[in-house]
ROGUSE-322223 format. One record per residue: residue in one letter; x, y, z of N, C-alpha, C, O in turn. Coordinates in pm, whole numbers. Example, Ala and Ser with C-alpha at 12.3 -4.5 7.8 and 13.67 -1.06 7.14 Angstrom:
% residues 2
<type = A	n.X = 1319	n.Y = -569	n.Z = 780	ca.X = 1230	ca.Y = -450	ca.Z = 780	c.X = 1320	c.Y = -330	c.Z = 780	o.X = 1424	o.Y = -332	o.Z = 846>
<type = S	n.X = 1285	n.Y = -225	n.Z = 708	ca.X = 1367	ca.Y = -106	ca.Z = 714	c.X = 1290	c.Y = 3	c.Z = 787	o.X = 1341	o.Y = 114	o.Z = 804>
% end
This chain:
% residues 99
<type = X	n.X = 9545	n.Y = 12842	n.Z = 13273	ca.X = 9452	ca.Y = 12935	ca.Z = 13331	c.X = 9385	c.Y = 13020	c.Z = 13223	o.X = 9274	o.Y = 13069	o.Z = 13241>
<type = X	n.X = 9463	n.Y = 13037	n.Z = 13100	ca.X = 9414	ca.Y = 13165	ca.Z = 13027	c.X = 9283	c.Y = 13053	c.Z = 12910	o.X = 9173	o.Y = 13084	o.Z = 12864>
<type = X	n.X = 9366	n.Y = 12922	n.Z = 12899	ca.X = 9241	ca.Y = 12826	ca.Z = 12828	c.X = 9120	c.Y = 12824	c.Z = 12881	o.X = 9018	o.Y = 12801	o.Z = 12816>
<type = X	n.X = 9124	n.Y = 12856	n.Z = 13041	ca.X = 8994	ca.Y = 12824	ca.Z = 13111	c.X = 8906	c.Y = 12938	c.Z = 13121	o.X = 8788	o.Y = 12911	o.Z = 13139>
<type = X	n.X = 8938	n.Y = 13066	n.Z = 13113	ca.X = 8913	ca.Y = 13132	ca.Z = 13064	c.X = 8805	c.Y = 13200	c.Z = 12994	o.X = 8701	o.Y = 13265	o.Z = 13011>
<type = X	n.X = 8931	n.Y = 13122	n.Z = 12850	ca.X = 8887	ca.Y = 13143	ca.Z = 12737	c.X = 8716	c.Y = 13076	c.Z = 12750	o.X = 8603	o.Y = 13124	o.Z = 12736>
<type = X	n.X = 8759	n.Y = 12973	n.Z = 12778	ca.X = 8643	ca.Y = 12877	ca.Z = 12787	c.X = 8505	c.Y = 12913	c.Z = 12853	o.X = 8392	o.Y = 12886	o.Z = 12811>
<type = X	n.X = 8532	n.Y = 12962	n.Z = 12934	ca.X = 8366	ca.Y = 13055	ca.Z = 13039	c.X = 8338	c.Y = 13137	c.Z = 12981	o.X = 8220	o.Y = 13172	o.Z = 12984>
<type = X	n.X = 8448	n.Y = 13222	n.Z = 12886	ca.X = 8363	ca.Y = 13331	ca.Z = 12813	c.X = 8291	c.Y = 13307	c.Z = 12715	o.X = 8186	o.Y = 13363	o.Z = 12680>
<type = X	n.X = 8380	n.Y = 13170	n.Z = 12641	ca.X = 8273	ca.Y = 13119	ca.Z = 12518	c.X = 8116	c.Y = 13049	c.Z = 12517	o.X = 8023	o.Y = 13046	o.Z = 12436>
<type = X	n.X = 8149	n.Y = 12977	n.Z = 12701	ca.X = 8001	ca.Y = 12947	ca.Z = 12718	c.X = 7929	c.Y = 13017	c.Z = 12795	o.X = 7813	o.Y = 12978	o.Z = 12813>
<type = X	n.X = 7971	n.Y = 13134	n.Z = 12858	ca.X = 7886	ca.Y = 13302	ca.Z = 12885	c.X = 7825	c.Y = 13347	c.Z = 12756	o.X = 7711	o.Y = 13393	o.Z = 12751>
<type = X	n.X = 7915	n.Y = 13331	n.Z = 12636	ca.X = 7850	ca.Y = 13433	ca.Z = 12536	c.X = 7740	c.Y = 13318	c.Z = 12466	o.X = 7624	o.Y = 13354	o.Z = 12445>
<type = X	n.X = 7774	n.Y = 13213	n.Z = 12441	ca.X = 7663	ca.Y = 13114	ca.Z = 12427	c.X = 7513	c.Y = 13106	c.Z = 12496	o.X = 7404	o.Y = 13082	o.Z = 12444>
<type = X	n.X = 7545	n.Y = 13132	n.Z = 12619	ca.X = 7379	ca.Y = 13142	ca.Z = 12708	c.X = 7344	c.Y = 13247	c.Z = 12654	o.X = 7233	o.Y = 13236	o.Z = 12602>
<type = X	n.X = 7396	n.Y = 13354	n.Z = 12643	ca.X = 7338	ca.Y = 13462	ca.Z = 12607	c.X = 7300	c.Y = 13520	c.Z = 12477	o.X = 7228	o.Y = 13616	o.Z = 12451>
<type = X	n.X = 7361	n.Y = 13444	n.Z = 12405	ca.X = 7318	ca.Y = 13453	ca.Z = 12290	c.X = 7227	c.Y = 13326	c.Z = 12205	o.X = 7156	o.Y = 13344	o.Z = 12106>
<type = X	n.X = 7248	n.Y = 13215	n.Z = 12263	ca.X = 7218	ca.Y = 13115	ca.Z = 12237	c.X = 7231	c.Y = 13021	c.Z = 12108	o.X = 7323	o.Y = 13068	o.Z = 12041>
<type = X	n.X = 7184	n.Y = 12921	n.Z = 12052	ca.X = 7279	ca.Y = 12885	ca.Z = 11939	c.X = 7203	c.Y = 12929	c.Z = 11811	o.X = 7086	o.Y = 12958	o.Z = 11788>
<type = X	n.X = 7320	n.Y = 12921	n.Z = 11734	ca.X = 7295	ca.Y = 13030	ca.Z = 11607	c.X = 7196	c.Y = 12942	c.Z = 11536	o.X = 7183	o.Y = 12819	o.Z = 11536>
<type = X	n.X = 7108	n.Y = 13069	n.Z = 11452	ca.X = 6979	ca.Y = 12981	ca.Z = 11374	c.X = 6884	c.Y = 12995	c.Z = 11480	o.X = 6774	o.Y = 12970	o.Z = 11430>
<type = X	n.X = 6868	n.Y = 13027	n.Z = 11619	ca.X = 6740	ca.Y = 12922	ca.Z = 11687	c.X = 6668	c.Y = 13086	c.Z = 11713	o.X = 6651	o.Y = 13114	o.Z = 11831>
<type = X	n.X = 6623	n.Y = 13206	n.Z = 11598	ca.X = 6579	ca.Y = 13258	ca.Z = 11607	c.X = 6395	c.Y = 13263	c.Z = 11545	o.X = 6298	o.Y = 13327	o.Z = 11585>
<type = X	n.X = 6414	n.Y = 13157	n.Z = 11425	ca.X = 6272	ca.Y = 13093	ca.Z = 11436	c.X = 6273	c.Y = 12986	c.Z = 11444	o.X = 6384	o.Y = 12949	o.Z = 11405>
<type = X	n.X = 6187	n.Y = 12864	n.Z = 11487	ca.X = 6119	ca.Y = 12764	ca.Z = 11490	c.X = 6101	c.Y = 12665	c.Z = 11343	o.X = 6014	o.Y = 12691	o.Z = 11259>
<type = X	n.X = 6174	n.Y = 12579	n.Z = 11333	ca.X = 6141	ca.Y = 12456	ca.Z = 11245	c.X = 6002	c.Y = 12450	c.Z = 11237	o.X = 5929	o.Y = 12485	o.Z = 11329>
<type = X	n.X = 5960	n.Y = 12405	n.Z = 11120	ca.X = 5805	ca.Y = 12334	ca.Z = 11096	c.X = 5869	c.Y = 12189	c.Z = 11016	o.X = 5934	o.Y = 12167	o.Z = 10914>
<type = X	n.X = 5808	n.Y = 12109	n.Z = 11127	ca.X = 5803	ca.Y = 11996	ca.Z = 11042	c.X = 5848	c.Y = 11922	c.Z = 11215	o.X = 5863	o.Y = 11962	o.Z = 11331>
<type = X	n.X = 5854	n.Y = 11795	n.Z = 11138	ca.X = 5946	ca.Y = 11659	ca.Z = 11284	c.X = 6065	c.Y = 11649	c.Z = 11246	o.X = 6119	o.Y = 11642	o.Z = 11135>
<type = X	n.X = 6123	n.Y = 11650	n.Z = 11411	ca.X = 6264	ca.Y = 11601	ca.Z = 11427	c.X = 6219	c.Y = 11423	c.Z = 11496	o.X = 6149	o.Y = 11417	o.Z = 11597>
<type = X	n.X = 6260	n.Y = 11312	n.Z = 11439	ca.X = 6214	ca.Y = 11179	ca.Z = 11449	c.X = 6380	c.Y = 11149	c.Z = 11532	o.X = 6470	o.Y = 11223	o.Z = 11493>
<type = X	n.X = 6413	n.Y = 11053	n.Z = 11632	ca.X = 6468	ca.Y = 10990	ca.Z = 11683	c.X = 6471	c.Y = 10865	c.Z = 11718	o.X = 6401	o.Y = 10819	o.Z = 11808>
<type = X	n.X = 6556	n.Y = 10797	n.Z = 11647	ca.X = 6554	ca.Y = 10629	ca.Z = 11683	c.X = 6641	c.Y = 10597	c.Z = 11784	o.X = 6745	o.Y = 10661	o.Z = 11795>
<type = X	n.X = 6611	n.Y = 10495	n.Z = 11869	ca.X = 6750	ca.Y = 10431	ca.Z = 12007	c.X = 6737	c.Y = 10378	c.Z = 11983	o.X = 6814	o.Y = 10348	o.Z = 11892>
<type = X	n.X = 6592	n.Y = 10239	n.Z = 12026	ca.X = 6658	ca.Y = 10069	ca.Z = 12003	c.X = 6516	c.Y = 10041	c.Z = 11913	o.X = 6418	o.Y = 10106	o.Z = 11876>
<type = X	n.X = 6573	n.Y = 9893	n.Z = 11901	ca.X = 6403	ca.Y = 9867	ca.Z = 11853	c.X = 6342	c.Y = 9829	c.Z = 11912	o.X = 6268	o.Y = 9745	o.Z = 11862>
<type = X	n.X = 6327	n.Y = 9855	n.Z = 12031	ca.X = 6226	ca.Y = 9732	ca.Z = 12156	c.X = 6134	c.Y = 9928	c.Z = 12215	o.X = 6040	o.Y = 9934	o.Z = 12295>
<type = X	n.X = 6193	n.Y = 10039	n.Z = 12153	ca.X = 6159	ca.Y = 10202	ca.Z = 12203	c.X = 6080	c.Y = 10251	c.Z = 12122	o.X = 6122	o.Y = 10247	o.Z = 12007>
<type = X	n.X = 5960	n.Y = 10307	n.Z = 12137	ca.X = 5901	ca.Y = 10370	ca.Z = 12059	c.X = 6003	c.Y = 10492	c.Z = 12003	o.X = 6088	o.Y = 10543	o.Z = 12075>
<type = X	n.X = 5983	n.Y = 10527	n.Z = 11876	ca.X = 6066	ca.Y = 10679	ca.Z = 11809	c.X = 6005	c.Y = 10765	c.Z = 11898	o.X = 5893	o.Y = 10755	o.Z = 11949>
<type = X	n.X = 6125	n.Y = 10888	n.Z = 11917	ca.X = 6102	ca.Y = 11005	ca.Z = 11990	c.X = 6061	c.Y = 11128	c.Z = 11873	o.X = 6149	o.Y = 11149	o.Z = 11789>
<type = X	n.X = 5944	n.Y = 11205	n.Z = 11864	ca.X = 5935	ca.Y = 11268	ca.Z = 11768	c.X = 5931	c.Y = 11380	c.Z = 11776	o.X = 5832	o.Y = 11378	o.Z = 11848>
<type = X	n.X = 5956	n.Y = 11507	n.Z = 11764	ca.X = 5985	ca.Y = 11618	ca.Z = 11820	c.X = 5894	c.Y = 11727	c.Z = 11695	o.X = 5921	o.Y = 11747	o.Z = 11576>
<type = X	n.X = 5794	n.Y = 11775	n.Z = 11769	ca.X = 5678	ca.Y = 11832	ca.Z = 11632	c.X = 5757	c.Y = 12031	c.Z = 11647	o.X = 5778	o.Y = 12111	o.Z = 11738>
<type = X	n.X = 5767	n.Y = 12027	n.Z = 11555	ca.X = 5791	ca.Y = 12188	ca.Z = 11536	c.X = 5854	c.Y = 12223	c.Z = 11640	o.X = 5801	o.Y = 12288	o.Z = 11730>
<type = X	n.X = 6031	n.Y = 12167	n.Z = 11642	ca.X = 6105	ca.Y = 12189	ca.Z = 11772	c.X = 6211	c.Y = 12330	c.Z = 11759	o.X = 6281	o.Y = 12366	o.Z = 11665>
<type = X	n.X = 6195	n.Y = 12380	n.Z = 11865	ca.X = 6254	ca.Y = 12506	ca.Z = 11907	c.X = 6341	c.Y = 12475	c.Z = 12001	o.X = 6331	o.Y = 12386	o.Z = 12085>
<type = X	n.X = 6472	n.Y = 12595	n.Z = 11975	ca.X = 6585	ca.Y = 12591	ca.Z = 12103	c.X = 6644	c.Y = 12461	c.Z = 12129	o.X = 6621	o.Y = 12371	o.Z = 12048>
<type = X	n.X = 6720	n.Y = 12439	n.Z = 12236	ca.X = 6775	ca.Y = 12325	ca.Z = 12264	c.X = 6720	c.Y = 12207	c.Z = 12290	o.X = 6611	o.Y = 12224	o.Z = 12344>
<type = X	n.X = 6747	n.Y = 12089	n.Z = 12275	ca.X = 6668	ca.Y = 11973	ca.Z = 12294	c.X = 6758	c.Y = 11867	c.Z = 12346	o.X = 6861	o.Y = 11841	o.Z = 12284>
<type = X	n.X = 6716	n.Y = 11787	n.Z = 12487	ca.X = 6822	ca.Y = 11681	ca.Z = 12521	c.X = 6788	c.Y = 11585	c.Z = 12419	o.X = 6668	o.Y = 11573	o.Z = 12393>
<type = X	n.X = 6884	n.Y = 11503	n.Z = 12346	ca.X = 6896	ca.Y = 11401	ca.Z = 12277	c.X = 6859	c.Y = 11270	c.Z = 12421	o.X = 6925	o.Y = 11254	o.Z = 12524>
<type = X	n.X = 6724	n.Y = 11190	n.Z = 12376	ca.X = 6743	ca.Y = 11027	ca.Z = 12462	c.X = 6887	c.Y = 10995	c.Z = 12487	o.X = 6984	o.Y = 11018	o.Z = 12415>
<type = X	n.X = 6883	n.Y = 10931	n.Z = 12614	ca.X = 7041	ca.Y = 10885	ca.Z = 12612	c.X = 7090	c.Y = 10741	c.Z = 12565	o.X = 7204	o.Y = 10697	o.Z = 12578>
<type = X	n.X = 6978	n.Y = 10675	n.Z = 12506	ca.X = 7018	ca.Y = 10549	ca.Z = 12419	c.X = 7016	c.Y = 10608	c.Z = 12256	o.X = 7059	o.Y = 10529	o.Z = 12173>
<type = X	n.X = 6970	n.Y = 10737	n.Z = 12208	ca.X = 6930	ca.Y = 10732	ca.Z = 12094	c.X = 7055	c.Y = 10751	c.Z = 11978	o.X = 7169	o.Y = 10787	o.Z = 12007>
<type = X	n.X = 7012	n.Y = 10722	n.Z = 11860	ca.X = 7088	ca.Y = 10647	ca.Z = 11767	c.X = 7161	c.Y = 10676	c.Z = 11631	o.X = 7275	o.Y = 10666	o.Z = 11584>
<type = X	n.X = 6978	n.Y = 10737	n.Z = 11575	ca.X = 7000	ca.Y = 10797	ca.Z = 11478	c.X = 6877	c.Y = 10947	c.Z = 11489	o.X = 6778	o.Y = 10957	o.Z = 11563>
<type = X	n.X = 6921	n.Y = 11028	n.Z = 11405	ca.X = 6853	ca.Y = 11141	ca.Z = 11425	c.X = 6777	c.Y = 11164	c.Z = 11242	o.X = 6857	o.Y = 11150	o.Z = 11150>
<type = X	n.X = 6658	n.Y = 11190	n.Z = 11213	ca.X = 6596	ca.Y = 11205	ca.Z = 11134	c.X = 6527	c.Y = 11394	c.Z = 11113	o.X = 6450	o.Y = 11426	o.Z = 11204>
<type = X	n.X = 6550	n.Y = 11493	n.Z = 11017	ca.X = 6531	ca.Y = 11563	ca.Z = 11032	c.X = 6439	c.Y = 11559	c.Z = 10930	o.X = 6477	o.Y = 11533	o.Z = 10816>
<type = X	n.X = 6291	n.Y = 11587	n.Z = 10963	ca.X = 6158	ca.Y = 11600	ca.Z = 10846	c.X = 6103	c.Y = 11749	c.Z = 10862	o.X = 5991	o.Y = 11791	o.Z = 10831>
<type = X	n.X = 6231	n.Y = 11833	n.Z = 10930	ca.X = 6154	ca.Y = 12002	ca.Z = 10960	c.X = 6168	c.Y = 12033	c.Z = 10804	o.X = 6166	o.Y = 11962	o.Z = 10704>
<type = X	n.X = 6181	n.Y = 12153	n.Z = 10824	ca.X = 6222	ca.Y = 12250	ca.Z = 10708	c.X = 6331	c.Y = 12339	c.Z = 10698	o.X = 6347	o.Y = 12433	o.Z = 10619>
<type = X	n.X = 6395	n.Y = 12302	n.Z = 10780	ca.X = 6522	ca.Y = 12405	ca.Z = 10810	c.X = 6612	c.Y = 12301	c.Z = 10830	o.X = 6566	o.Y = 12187	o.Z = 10844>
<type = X	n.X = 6777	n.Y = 12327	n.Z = 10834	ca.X = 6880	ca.Y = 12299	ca.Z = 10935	c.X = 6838	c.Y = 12253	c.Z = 11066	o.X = 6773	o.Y = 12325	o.Z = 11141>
<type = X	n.X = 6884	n.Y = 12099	n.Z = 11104	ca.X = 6862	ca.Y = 12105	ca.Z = 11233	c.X = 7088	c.Y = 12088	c.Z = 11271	o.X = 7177	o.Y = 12068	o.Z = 11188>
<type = X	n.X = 7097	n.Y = 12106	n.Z = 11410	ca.X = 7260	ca.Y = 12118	ca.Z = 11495	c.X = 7223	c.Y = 11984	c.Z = 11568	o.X = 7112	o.Y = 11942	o.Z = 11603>
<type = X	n.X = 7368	n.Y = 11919	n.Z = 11584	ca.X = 7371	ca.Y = 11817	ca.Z = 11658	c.X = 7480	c.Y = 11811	c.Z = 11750	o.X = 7592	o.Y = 11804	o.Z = 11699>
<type = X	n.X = 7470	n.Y = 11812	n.Z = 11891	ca.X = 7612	ca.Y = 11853	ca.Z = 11953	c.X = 7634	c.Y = 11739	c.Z = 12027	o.X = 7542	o.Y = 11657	o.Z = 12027>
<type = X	n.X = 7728	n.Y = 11715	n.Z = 12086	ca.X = 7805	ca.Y = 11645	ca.Z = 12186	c.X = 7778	c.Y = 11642	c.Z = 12296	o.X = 7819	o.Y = 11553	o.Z = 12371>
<type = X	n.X = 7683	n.Y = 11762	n.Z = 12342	ca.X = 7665	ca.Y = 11794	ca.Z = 12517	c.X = 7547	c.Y = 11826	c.Z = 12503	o.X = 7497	o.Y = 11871	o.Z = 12400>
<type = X	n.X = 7481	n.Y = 11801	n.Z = 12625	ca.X = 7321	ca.Y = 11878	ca.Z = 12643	c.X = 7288	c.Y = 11988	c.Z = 12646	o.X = 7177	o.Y = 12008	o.Z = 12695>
<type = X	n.X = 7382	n.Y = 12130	n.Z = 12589	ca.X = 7365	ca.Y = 12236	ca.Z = 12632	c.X = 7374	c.Y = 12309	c.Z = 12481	o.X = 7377	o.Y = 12431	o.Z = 12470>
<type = X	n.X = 7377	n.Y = 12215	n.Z = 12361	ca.X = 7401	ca.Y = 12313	ca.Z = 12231	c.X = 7485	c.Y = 12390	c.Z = 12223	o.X = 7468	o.Y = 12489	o.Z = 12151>
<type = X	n.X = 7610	n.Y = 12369	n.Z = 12299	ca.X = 7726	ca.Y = 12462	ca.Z = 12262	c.X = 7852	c.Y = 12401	c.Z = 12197	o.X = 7882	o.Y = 12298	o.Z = 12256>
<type = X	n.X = 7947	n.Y = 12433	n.Z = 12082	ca.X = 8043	ca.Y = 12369	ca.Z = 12100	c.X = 8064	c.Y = 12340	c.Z = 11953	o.X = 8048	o.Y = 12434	o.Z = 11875>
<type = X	n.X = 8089	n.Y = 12249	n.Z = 11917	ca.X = 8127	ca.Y = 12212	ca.Z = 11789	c.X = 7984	c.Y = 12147	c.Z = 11751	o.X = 7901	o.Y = 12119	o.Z = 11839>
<type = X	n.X = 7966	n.Y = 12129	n.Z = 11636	ca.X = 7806	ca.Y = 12072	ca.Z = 11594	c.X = 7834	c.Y = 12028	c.Z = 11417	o.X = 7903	o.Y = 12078	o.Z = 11328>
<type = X	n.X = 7749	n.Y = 11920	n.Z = 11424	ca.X = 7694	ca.Y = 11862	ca.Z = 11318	c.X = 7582	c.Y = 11901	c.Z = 11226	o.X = 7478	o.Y = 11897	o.Z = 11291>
<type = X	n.X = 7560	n.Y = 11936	n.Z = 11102	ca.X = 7445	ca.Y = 12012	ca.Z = 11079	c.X = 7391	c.Y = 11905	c.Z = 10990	o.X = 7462	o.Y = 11832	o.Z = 10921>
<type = X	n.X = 7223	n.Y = 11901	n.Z = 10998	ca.X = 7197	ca.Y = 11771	ca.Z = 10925	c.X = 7070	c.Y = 11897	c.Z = 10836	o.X = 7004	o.Y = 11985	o.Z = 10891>
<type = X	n.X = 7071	n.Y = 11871	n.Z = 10726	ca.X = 7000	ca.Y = 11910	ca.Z = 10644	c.X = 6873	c.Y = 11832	c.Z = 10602	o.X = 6874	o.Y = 11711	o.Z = 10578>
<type = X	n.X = 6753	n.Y = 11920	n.Z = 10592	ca.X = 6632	ca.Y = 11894	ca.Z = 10564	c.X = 6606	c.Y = 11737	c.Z = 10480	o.X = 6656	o.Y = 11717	o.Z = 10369>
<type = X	n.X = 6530	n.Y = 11642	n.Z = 10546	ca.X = 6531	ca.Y = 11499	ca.Z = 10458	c.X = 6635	c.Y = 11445	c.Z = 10465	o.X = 6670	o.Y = 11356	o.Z = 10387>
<type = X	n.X = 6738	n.Y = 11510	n.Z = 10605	ca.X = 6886	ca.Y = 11385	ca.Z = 10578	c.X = 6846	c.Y = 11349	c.Z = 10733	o.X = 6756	o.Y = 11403	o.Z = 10796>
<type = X	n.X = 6939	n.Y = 11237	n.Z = 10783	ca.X = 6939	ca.Y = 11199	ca.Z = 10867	c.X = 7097	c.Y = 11153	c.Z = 10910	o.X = 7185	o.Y = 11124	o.Z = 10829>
<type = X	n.X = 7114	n.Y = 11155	n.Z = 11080	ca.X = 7295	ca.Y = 11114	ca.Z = 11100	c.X = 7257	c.Y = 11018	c.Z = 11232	o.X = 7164	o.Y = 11013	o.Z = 11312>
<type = X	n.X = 7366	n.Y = 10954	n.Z = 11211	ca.X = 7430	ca.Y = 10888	ca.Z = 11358	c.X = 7408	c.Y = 10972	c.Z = 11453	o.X = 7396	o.Y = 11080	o.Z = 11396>
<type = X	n.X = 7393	n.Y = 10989	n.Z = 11582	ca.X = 7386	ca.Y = 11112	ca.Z = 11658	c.X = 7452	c.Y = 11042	c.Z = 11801	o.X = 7438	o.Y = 10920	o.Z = 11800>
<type = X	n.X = 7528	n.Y = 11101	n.Z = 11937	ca.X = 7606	ca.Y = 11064	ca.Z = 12027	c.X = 7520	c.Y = 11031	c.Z = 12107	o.X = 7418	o.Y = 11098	o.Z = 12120>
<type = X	n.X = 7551	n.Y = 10894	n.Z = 12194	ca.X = 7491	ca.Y = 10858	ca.Z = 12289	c.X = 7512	c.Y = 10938	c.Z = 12416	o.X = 7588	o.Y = 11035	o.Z = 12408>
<type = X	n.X = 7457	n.Y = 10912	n.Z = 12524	ca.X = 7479	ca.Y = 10958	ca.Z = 12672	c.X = 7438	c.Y = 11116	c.Z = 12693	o.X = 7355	o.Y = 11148	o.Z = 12778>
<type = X	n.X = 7497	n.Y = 11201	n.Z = 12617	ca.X = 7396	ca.Y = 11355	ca.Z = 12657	c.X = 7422	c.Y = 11433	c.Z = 12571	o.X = 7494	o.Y = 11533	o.Z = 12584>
<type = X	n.X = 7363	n.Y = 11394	n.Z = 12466	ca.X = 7368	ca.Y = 11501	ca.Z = 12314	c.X = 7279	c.Y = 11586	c.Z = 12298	o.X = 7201	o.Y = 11597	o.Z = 12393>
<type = X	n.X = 7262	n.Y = 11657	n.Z = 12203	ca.X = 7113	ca.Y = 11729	ca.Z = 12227	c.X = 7146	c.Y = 11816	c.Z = 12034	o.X = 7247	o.Y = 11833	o.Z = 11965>
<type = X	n.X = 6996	n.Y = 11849	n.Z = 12016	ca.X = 7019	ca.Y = 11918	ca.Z = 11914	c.X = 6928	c.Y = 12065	c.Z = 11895	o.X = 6855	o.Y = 12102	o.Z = 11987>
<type = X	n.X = 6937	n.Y = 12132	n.Z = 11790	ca.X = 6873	ca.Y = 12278	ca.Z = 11822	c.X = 6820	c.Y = 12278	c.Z = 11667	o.X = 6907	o.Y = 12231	o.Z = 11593>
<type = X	n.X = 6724	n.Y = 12309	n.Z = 11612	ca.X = 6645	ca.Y = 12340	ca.Z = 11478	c.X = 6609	c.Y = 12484	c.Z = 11476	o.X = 6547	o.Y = 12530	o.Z = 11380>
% end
């Protein structure tokens, strides 16, 4: 009971604060690959949370900042940080990322 808790308060204080960094706006593209038969998903000067495609694959960051890569569609939680000109593997089914 006290884990569950714990847990609503961490994603109470998350909505409300929202995820760290997403106080300005990336310049540049966030590029997304799924298959090759899909056009790339390209994301121009992306702000706040973003659902990740749910086939997609790899994640390409051409902003200028830090982009977060999470596990869930909601940008909360544990995260991956991919740095400017890198690119990662990224989770299928409902990932999402925040720049």
């Amino acid at each position: 009971m006290r884990t569950r808790a714990v847990l609503i308060s961490l994603v109470a204080a998350s909505a409300v604060l929202g995820p760290a960094g997403s106080a300005q706006a990336a310049t540049g593209d966030v590029v997304v690959f799924s298959t090759e038969v899909q056009p790339l998903d390209v994301y121009r000067d992306p702000s706040g949370c973003q659902r990740l495609p749910t086939v997609a694959h790899v994640l390409n960051n051409q902003t200028d900042g830090p982009v977060r890569i999470y596990g869930n569609p909601f940008c909360v939680g544990p995260s991956v940080v991919v740095q400017p000109g890198h690119g990662t593997h990224v989770p299928g089914g409902a990932g999402s990322f925040s720049a």
